[in-house]
C-alpha positions in Angstrom: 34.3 -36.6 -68.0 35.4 -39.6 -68.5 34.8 -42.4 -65.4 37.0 -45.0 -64.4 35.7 -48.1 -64.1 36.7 -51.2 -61.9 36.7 -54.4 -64.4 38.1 -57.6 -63.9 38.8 -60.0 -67.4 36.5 -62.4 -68.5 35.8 -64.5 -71.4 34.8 -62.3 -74.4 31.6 -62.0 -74.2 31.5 -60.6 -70.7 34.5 -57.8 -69.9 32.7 -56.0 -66.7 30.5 -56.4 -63.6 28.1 -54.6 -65.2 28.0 -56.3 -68.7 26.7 -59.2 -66.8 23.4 -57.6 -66.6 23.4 -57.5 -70.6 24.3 -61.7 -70.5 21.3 -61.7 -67.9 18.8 -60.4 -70.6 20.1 -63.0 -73.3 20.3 -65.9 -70.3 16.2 -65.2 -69.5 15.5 -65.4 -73.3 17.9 -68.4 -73.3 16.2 -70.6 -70.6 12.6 -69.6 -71.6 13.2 -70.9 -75.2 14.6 -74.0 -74.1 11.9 -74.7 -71.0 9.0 -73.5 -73.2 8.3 -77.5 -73.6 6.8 -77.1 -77.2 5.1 -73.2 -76.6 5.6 -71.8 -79.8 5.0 -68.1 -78.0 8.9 -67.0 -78.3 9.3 -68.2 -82.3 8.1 -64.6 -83.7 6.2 -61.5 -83.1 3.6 -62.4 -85.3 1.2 -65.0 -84.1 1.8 -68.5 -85.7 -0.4 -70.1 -88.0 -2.8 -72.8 -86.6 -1.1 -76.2 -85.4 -2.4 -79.1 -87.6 -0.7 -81.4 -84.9 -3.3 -83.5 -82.9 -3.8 -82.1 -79.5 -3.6 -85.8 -77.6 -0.3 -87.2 -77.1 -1.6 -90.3 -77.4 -2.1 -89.8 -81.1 1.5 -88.0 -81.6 4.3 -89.9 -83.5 6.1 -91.7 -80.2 8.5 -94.6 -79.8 9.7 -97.0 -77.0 11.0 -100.3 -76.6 8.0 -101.6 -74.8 4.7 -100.0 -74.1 1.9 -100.6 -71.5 -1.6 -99.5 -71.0 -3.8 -99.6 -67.4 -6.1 -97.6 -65.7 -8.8 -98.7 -68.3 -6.4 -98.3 -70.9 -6.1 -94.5 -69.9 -2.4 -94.4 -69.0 0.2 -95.7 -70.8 3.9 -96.6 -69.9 7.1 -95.7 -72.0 9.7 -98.2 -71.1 13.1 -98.2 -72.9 14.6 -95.7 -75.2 11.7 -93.4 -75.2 10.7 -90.3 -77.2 8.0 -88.5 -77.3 6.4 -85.7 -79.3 5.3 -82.8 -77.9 4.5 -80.4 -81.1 6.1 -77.1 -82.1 9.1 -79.0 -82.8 9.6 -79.9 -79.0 10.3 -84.0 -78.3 11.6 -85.5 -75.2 13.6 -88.2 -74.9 13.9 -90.5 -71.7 13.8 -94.0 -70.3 11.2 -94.2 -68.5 7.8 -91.8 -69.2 4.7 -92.6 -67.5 1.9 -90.2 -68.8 -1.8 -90.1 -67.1 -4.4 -89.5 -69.0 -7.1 -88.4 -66.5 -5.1 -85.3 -65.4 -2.9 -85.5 -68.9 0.4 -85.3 -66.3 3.9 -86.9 -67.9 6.8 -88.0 -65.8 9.8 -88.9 -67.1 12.9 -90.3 -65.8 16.2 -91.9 -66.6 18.6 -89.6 -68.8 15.8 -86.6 -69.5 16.3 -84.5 -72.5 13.9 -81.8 -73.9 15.2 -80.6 -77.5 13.7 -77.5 -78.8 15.5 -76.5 -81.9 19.4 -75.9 -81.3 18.3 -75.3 -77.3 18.5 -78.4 -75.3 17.8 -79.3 -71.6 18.5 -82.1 -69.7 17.8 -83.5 -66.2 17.2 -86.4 -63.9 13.6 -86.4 -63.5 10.7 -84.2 -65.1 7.0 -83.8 -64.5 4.9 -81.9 -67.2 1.1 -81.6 -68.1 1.2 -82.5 -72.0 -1.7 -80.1 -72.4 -0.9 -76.5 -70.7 2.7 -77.6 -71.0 3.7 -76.5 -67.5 6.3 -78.8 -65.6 9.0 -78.9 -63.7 12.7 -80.3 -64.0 14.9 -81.4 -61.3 18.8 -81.3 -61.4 18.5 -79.8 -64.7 21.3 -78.2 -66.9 21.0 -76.9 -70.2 22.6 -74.7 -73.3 20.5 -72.9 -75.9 21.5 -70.4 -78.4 19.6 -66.8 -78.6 19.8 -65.3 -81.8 19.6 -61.4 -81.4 16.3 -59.7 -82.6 16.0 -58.5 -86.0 15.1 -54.5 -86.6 12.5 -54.7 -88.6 11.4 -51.0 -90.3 9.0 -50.4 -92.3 8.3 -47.9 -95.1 7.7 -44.1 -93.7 8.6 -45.9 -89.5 11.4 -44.6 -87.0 14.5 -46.5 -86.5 15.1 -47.6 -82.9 18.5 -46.7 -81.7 20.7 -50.2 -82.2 21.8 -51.7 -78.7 23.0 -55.0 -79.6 25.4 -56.8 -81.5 24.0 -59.4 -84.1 26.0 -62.4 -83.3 24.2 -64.9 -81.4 25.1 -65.6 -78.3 24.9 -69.2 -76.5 24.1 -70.1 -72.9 25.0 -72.6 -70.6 22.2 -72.7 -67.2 22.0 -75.0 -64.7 19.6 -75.7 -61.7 18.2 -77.6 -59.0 14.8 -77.2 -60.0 13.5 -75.2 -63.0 9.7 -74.9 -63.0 7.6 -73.3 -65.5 4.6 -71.7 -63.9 3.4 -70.0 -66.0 2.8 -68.7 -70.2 5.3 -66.5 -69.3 6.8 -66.8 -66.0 9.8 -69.2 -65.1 11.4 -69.9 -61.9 14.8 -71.3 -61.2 16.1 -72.8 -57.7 19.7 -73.0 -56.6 21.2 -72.2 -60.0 22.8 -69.9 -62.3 24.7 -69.4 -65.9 27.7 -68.7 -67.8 28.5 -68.0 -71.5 31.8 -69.6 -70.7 33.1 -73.0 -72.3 35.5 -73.9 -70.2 35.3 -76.8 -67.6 35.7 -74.0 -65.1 34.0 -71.4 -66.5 35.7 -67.8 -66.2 32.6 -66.3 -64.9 29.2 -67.4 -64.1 26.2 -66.5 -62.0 24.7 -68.0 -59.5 21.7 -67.4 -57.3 19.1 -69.1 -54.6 16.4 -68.5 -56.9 15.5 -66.6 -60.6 12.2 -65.1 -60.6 11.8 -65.1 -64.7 9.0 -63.2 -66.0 8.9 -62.5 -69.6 8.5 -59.0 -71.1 7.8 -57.5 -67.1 11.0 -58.5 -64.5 13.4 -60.9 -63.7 14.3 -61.3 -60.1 17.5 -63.0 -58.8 17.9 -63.8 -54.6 21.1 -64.2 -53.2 23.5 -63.8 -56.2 26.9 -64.1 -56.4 29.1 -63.7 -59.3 32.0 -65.4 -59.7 35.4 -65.3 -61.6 37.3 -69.0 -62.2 35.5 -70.2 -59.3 36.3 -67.0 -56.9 33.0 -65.3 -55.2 33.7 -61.7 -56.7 30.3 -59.9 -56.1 27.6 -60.4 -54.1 23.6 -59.2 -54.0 20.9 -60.4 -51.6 18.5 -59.0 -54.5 18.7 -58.1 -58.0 15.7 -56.6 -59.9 16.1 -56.4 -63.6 14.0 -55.4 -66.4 13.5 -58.3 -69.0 10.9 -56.9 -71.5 10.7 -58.3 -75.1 12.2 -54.9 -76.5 16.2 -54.7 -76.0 15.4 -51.3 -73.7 13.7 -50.6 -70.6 13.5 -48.1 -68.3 15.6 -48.5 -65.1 18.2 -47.9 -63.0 21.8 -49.5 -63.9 23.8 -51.6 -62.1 26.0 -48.8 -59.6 30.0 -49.1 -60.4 33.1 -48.8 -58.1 36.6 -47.0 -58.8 39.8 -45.5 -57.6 42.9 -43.2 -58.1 45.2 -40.8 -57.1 43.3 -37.7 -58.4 39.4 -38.4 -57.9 40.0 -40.7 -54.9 37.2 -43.4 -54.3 34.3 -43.1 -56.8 30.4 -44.5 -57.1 28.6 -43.9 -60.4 25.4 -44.3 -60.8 23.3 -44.0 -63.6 19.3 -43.7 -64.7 18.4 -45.5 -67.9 15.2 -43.8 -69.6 14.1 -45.5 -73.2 11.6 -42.3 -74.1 10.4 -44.6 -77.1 11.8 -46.7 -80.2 13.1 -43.4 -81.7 14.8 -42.4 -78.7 16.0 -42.6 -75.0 18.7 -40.8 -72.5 21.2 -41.8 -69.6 21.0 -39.2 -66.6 24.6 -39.9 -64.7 25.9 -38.8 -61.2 29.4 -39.6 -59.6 30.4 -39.0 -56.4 34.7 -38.6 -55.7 35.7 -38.6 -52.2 38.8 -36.5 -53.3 36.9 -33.7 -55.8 33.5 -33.3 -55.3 30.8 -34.4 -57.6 30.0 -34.8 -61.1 26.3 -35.0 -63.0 25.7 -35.7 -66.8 23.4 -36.9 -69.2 23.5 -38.2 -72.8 20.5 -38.3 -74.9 20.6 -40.4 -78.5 17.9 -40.6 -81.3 17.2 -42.2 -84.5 14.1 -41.2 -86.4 15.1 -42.6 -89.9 15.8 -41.3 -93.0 19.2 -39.6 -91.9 17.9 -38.3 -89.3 19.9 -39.2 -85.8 22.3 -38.0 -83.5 23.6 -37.8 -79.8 24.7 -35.4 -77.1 26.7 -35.8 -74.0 26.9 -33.1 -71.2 28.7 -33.8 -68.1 29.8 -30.6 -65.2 31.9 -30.9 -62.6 31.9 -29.1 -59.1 35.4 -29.5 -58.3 36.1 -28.5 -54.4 39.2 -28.2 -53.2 41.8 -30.8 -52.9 45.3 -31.2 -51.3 47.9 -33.4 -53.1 51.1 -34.8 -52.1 53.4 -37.2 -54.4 55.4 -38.5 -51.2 56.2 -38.6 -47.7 59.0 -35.9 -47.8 57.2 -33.7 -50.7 55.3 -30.4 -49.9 51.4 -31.0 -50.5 50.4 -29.0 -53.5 46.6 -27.6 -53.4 44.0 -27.7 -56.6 41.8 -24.9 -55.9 37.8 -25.7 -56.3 36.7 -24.9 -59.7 33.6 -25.6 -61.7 33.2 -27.4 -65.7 31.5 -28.4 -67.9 31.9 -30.7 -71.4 29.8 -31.2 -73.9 30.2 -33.7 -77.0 27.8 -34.7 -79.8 26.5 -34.5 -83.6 23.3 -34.6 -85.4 22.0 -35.2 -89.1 18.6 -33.6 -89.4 16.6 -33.6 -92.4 14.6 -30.2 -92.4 11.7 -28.9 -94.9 11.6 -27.5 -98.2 14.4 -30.4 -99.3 17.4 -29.5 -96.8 19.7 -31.1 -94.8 21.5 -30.1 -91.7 24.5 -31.6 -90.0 26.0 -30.1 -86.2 29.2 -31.0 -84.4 30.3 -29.7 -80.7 33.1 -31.2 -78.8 33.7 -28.0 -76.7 35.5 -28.1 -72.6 35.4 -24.8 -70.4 38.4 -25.9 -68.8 41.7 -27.6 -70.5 43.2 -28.1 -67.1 40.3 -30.4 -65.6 40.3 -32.0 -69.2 43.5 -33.1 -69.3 43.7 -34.0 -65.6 40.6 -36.0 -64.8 40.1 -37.9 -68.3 41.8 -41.7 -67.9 42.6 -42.7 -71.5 45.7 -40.8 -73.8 43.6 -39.6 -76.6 41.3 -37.6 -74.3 43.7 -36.3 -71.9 46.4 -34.7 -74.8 43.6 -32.6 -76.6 44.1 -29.4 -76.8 41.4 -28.1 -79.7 37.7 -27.2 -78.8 35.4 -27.2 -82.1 31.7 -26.4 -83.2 30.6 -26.3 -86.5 28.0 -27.1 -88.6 26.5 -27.2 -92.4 23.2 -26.6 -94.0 22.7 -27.6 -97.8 19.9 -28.0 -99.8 19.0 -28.7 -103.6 16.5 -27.5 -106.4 16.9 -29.2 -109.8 20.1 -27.3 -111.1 20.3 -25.3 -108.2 22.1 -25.6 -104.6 22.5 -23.9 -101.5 25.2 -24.5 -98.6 26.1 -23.0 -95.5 28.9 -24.0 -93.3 29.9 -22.3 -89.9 33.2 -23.7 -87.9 34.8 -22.3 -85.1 37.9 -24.2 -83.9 40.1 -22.7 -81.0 43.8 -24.6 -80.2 45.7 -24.4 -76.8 49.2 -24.6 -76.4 48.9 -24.0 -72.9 46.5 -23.3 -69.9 45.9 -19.4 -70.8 47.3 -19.0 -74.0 45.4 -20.4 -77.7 45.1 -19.6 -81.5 41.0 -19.0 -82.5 40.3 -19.4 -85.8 36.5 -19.3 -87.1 35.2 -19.4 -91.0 31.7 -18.9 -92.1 30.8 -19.6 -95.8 28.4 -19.9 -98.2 
């Protein structure tokens, strides 16, 4: 059945509690691409070709308005209007950068900016090594723009279900202290993020500290989401999946509702990503009103027209006393139990056929029309399964088609009608 969900409005690219966690996927990629300081790791899949750059900093393009040499000529002093090269298209800019060359550490200060590409990050100070290209930035902010992984199939390969939308997205982070300790492990203090442009964001995220680990976990300590500046939600500890695939196993984000009917609800929901071809969501809601409900839905994609879903979901209704005011006489809805399922399939099969299935079939019109929440769901009155099976030889065909359709007009009464052909 269908669940109803407590949302508050946000800006468009987050419309839920929950969707945040999808923003939180696209925020880790965000701040890793734009703290990477010159690590071309994140560019592509493939590994990149070898760097012709030279390795020293000292013999990388830079410019200032003054330079200085000590320690045996070993250090050297930026002053004035400096920038620096890094490699892999990674320069920062500064007033002041003093880098050591016995240790190879940097520090800069005065109007710090690290540009990467279209990402960008600035901050008061920053202390680097210009070798292993681990530093850290204080009173940092930044924006970067993630551009959604390409699908990339080869001849004879499955499809991966898609679970994204291909429009980039861009993200605005901020933090105390953002340290990069690692190839691929971040860690953020006192800060947060937002998609939001405005100058008070409609939503953003905030937390004591973001535990970034690439393609393992991200870990977020005393988080708090908030709407135009209102603390709406808060968790002491947030463990998320953040693996370089758009799926990964795990538990989802539990949701909160109400109404008259169901009374108070918590749903909660198992995420299981089987493998690129396939994966399934196991569901349970709890009503204080009803009972319980459990469910699953299980999609695939193995290529070549080959793909489908189903969706089960069955109620154990107990039972419930109703009244519509103070001076009414409480009506009572006896305990009942039922099911739903929903779904279709395209299956390629051997010897050059092709089968395609429907269901969209309710044991009970009464619960169906009582406990779904949106107008198209809750005025259906038709229960269908069918199906087809065709195939071709040269000049030659051969189709099948089953459909069994029955229409309610009202809780015991209905017209069947069936037709098998071929």
């Amino acid at each position: 059945m269908t669940n109803l969900r407590f949302s508050v409005s946000l800006c468009d690219a987050v419309r839920s509690v929950p969707s945040v966690l999808v923003t939180l996927k696209t925020f880790v990629q965000a701040v890793i691409c734009s703290i990477a300081i010159g690590s071309s790791q994140f560019a592509a899949a493939q590994p990149p070709p070898a760097s012709t750059q030279p390795s020293s900093i000292k013999d990388r393009p830079s410019s200032s308005d003054r330079r200085e040499l000590t320690n045996d000529q070993k250090d050297i002093h930026f002053i004035g209007h400096v920038e620096l090269d890094l490699g892999n298209d990674a320069k920062v800019f500064a007033d002041d950068v003093v880098v050591y060359g016995d240790d190879n550490r940097a520090v800069a200060t005065g109007h710090v900016l690290l540009a990467q590409g279209e990402n960008r990050l600035s901050a008061e100070r920053a202390e680097f090594n210009t070798e292993t290209r681990l530093g850290t930035f204080f009173n940092g902010w930044g924006i970067a723009t993630v551009q959604p992984p390409r699908q990339q199939t080869r001849p004879g390969q499955i499809a991966a279900p898609q679970m994204s939308t291909n429009q980039p997205t861009t993200v605005y982070f901020f933090g105390d202290k953002i340290d990069k300790l690692g190839a691929k492990k971040y860690r953020i203090t006192n800060g947060g993020f937002s998609t939001c442009v405005q100058p008070t964001p409609r939503w953003d995220l905030h937390a004591d500290t973001v535990i970034l680990n690439l393609d393992h976990y991200t870990v977020l300590k005393q988080a708090v989401l908030a709407v135009k500046g209102v603390p709406m939600l808060y968790v002491p500890l947030m463990y998320y999946p953040t693996k370089s695939e758009n799926r990964a196993t795990g538990f989802l984000l539990p949701t909160y509702g109400q109404s008259t009917i169901r009374g108070h609800q918590i749903s909660n929901a198992f995420f299981w990503a089987i493998d690129r071809s396939q994966d399934a969501t196991i569901l349970h809601d709890w009503f204080s009103k009803v009972g319980q409900g459990v469910g699953g839905e299980y999609r695939y994609n193995w290529g070549g027209g080959s793909d489908g879903n189903v969706r089960t979901y069955l109620l154990n209704q107990h039972a419930a006393t109703y009244g519509t005011s103070t001076s009414s006489t409480p009506t009572t809805q006896p305990g009942t139990r039922s099911y739903e399922i929903t779904g279709s399939a395209n299956q390629l099969l051997p010897g050059n056929l092709h089968a395609r299935a429907r269901v969209d079939y309710w044991s009970s019109i009464e619960t169906m029309q009582t406990f779904h929440t949106n107008i198209y769901d809750a005025s259906r009155n038709q229960r269908t399964v069918g199906g087809n099976v065709i195939g071709g030889w040269g000049t030659y065909t051969l189709s099948g088609t089953l459909d069994h359709s029955e229409y309610f007009y009202s809780k015991t009464q209905s017209i069947l009608n069936g037709a098998g052909r071929g």
